[in-house]
N, C-alpha and C positions, 0 to 999 in steps of 0.2 A: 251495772257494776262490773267489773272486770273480773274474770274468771281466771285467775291463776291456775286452777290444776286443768283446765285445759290447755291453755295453754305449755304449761310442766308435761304434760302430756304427747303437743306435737315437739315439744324438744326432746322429748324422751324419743319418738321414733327418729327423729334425724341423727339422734348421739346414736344409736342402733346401727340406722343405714352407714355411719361414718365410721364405727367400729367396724363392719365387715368389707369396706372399702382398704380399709389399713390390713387385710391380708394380701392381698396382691403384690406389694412390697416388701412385706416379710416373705413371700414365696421367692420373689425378683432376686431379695439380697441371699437369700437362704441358697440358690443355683449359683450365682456368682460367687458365694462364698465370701461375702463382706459381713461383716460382725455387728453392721448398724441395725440388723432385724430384730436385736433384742430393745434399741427404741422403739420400734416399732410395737414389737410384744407389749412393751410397759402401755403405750401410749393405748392400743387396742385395750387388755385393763380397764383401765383407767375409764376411758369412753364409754367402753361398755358398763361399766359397773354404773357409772352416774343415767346412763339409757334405761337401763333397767329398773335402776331407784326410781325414778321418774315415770316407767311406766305406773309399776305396779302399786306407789303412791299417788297414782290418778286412774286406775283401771276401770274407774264408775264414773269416769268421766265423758266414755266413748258416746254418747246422745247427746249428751248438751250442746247447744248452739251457741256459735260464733258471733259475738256482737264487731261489730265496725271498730271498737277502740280494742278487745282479743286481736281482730285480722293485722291494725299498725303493729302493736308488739310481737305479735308471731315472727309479723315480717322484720321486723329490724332485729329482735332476741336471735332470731335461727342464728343471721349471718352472723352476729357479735357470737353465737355460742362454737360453730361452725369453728371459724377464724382461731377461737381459743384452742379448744382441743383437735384442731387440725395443727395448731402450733408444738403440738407436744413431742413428734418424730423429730422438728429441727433443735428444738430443745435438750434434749435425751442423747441425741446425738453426740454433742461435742460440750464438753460444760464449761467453754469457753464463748459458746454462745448466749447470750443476755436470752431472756424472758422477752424484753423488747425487740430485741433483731429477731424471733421465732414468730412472734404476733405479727409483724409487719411483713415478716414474709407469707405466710397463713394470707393474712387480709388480702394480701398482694396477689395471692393465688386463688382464693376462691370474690375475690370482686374483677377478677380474669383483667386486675392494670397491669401487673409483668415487672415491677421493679421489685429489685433484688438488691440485697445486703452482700449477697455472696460474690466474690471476687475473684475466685478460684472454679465454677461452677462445673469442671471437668475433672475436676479432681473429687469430686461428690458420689457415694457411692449409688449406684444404678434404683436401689429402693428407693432416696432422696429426692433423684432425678423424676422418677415414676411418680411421687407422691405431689410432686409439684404438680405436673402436668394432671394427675387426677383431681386436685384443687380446684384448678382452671374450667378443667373439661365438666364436672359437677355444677361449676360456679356459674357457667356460662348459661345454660339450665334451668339451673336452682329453682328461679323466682315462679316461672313457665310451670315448672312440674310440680313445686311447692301449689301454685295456684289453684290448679288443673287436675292435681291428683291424690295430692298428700289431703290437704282439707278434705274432699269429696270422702276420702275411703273415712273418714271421722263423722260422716256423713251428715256435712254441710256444704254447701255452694261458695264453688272457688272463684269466679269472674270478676268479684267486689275484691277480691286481695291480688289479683294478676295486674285492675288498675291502680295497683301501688305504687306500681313500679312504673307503669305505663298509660301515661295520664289519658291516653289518646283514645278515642273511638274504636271499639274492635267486635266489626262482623261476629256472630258464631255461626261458623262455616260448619261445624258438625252440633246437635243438638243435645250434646250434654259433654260437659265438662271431663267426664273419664275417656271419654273418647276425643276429646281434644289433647289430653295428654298423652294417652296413647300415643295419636299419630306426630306429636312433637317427638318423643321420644324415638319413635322406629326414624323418623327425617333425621334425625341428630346423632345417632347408628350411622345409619345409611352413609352420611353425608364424611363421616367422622373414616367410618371402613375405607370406603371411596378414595377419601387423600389417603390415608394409611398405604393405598394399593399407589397410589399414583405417586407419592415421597419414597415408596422401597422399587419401583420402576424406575424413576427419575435416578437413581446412587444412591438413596441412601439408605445405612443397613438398616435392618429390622428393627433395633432399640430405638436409633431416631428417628425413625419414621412414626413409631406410635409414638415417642415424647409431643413428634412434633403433630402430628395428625390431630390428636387431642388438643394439642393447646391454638392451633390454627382453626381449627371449627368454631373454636370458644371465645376468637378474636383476643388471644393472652397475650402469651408472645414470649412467656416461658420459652426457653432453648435449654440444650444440656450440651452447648456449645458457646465458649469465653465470650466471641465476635459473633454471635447470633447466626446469620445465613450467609455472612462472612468468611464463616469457617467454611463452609463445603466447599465454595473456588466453585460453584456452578449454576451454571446457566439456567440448563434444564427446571432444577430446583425454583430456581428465583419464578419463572415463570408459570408454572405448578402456582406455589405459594400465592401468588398475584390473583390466582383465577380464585382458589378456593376464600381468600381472604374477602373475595368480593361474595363469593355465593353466602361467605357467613354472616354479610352484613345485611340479606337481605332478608323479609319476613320471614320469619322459618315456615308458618303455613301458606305462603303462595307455591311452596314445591306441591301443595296436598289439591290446590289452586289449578296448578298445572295439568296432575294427573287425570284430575276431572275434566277441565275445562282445555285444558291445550295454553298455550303460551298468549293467547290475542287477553285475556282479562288482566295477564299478570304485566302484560306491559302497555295495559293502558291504567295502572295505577300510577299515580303522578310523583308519589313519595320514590319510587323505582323507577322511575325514568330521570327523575331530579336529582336522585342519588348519583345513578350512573353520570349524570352529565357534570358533577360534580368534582367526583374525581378524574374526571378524562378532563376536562379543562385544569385546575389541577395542576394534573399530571405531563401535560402539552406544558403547561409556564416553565413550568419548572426544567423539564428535558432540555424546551430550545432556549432558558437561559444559560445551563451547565453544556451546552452546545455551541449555542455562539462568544461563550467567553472562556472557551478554548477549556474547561476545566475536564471533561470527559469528550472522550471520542462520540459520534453518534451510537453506534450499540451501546454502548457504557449509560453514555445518556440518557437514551431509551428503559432501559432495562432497570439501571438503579433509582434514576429517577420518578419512575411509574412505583416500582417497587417501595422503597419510604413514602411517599407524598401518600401511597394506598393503607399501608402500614397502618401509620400515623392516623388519618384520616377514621380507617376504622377501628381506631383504637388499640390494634392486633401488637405494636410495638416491639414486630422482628424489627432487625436495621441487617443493610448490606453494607452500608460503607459508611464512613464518617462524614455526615452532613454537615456536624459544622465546620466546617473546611470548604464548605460550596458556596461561600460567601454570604450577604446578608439580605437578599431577594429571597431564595430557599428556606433559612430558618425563619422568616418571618412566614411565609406560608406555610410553614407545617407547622409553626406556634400556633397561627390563627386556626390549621386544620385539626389542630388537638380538640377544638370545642364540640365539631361538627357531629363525631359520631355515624354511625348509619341509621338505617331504619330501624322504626319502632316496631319490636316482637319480633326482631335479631338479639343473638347476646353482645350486640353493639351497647357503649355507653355514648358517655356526655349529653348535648343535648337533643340529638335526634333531626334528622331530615325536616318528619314533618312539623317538628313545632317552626323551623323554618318561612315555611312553607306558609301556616295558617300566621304567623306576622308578618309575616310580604301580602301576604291577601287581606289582611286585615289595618295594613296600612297605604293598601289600595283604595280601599274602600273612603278612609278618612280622608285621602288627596281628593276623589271623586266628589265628598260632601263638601268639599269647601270652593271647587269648582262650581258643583250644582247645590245652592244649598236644599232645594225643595222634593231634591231626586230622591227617589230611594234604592240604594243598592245592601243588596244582600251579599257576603262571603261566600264562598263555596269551596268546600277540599272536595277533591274524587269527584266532583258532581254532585252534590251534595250539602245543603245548607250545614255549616257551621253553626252549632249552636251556641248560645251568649253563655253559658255554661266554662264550654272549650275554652273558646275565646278567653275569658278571665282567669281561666287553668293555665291558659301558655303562657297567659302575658305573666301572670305570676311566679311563673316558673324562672320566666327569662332574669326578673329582678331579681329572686333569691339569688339566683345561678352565680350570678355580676357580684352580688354584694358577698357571697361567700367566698367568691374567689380573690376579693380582695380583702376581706378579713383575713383568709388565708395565707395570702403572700404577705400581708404586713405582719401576720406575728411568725409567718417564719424567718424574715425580714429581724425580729428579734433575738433569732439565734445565734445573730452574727453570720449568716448567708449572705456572699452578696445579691445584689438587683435581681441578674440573669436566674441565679439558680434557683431564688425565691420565687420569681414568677412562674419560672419553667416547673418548678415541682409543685405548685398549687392548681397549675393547668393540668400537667399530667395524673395527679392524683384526684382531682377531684372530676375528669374527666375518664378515668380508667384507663387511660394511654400506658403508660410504664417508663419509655424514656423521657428523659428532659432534653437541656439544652444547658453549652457550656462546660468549662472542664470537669465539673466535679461530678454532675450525673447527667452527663450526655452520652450518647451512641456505647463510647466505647470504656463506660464507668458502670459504678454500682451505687446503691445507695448506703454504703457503709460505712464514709468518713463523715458523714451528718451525725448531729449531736439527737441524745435520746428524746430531749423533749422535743427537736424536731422531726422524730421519727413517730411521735405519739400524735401530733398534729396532723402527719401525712394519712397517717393509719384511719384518723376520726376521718378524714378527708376525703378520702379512699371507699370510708362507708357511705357517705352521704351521696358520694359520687354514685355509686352500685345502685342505691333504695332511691332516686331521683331527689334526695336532698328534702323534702317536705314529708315525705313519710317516716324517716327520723324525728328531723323537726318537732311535726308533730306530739309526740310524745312528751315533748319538755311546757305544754302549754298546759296552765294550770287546771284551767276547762277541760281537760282529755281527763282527769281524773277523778271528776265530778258522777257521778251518778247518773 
């Protein structure tokens, strides 16, 4: 049976950890001297007060054990409770902002997909800016440290709720779970300081450098600039951006991989090597079409083209220039690279490298039986047998994926959207990209002249996209509430 106050319990320490998040912003606005810290104050309140309620009406709940239908709701409640009351700063704010435009921006920011209602995003006061980008940089995380360290300190085993998110096989490279969280958290520091140092070397000042450092680790793609990386007019940057957007697409524990082991295991993992060759093919189509049809100089080419098609690809959804203007080769492959994603146990979304990967092997294997029918061939990812388990986890996955995404576009398709935007915003949201495609939320738009029920669609879309789509699901099957 399902155990509400525990679970009331770990939302009670997330509303906690997310009240004390929302000081940084009130400190941000309180220096610069913008008047939005008193959202902020409300919004902390507020947080806090239902954190606390929840603790201390489940405090005798700290032993009880986590059953498998607790771990689904944890994981889907967090993000839906998260989302909420991380909406309350844009809310409080201006009371010309809806309840609905604060929620979808929330969701937008801690499921790290990067689209935005706001139209103006420089004229946003600096705690706004900060709150966003701390959205992202949490969100990016979340599921990894949720798994790995928040259940554990409850003391129960996090690894069965890390595969909620992450349907795939995963080593434990250190032998208990607080110490896998640990070392994701110091890597995602590490990694996050790192660009920090290397975005205020490159130009730029110290407020966008952490806006952006944070939200480039988290693969969001939040900016607290109109034209995203547009605005800086630099080189330097773009290329910065380029490197880190790719290190954040890759396993966060193969840097722990490396430290140990040196570089020779981490690039003979196949998920990493297929990634890489992914977006460098990619990024090659794309360059020498915006090159030989005269649309960008070779630098140009090079530079913006690598830059979006990587973006895109990992979900990250900075933009440098207006793609759709690079005619209709280009947006069809960063439509179709909206799906891809990076590696699984990055804070990449969509659908991930290696499910890729085990359906190309896995429809190796069926051309091979129909060749040979008496043969027997086994699958293998990594060296390593596939199990019929996997196998039936990805293929599963692929069909939900497909058929949600065209639930999706056909009832946004309802709201009077046309074609383009419907599909582009079911791809983007339900993949965690951020931009679309088309005038109304491509490159150089917002998602703010969409109607609210289609902003209520995006938002559910957006979640399902985050929690891999079945661990939502889940929850609505009458069987999950049985006994």
């Amino acid at each position: 049976m399902i155990n509400f106050k525990i679970i009331l319990n770990v939302l009670g320490y997330l509303l906690v950890a997310l009240s004390i998040l929302l000081i940084v912003p009130i400190i941000i606005d309180l220096i610069s001297g913008n008047e939005s810290w008193k959202s902020f104050l409300i919004s902390l309140i507020i947080t806090l007060g239902f954190g606390v309620t929840f603790l201390l009406s489940t405090r005798n709940e700290l032993k009880n054990k986590i059953l498998t239908q607790d771990a689904f709701l944890i994981t889907t409640l967090s993000w839906i409770f998260i989302s909420i009351f991380g909406a309350l700063p844009f809310f409080f704010l201006d009371s010309s902002l809806s309840l609905t435009n604060s929620i979808f921006e929330s969701m937008s920011g801690i499921t790290t997909t990067g689209s935005t209602i706001f139209n103006e995003v420089e004229n946003l006061p600096q705690g706004i800016l900060i709150w966003r980008s701390i959205l992202q940089w949490v969100g990016g995380v979340g599921i990894i440290v949720m798994a790995v360290s928040i259940l554990p300190v409850l003391q129960v085993g996090g690894m069965q709720v890390f595969r909620t998110e992450s349907s795939d096989t995963t080593d434990k490279i250190l032998p208990r779970t607080t110490q896998v969280a640990s070392a994701v958290i110091i890597i995602y520091i590490i990694l996050t300081v790192t660009c920090l140092i290397a975005y205020w070397v490159g130009g730029m000042n110290l407020f966008d450098a952490i806006v952006h450092s944070m939200t480039t680790i988290a693969t969001g793609g939040f900016s607290s600039k109109n034209d995203s990386f547009a605005s800086f007019n630099n080189v330097s940057l773009e290329y910065i951006s380029i490197i880190f957007m790719i290190l954040s697409s890759l396993p966060i524990l193969v840097y722990l991989e490396i430290t140990r082991e040196g570089l020779k295991k981490a690039l003979a993992d196949t998920q990493i090597i297929t990634f890489l060759s992914i977006i460098l093919l990619s990024s090659v189509l794309v360059i020498f079409y915006l090159w030989i049809q005269n649309i960008k100089d070779v630098e140009e080419a090079v530079r913006l083209g690598a830059f979006n098609v990587i973006s895109i690809i990992t979900g990250t959804g900075y933009t440098s220039d207006n793609y759709n203007s690079w005619g209709p080769f280009p947006i069809y492959l960063l439509f179709f690279g909206m799906f891809i994603g990076g590696c699984a146990g990055s804070t990449t979304c969509g659908i991930k490298v290696f499910r890729f990967q085990i359906l190309f092997e896995t429809l190796k294997i069926q051309i091979q039986k129909l060749l040979h029918p008496h043969g027997v061939f086994i699958p293998h990812y990594n060296r390593k047998k596939i199990q019929e388990e996997v196998t039936s986890s990805v293929m599963s996955f692929f069909f939900i994926f497909i058929l949600s995404f065209i639930i999706i576009t056909l009832l946004l398709s309802m709201t009077d959207l046309d074609f383009v935007t419907s599909l582009s915003a079911a791809a983007t949201s339900l993949a965690n990209v951020g931009p679309g495609l088309g005038t109304m939320i491509g490159p150089e738009n917002s998602f703010s002249d969409i109607s609210d029920y289609a902003k209520w669609i995006l938002i559910f879309s957006m979640l399902l996209g985050r929690l891999e789509i079945l661990t939502v699901l889940v929850i609505f099957h009458p069987s999950f509430w049985k006994k």
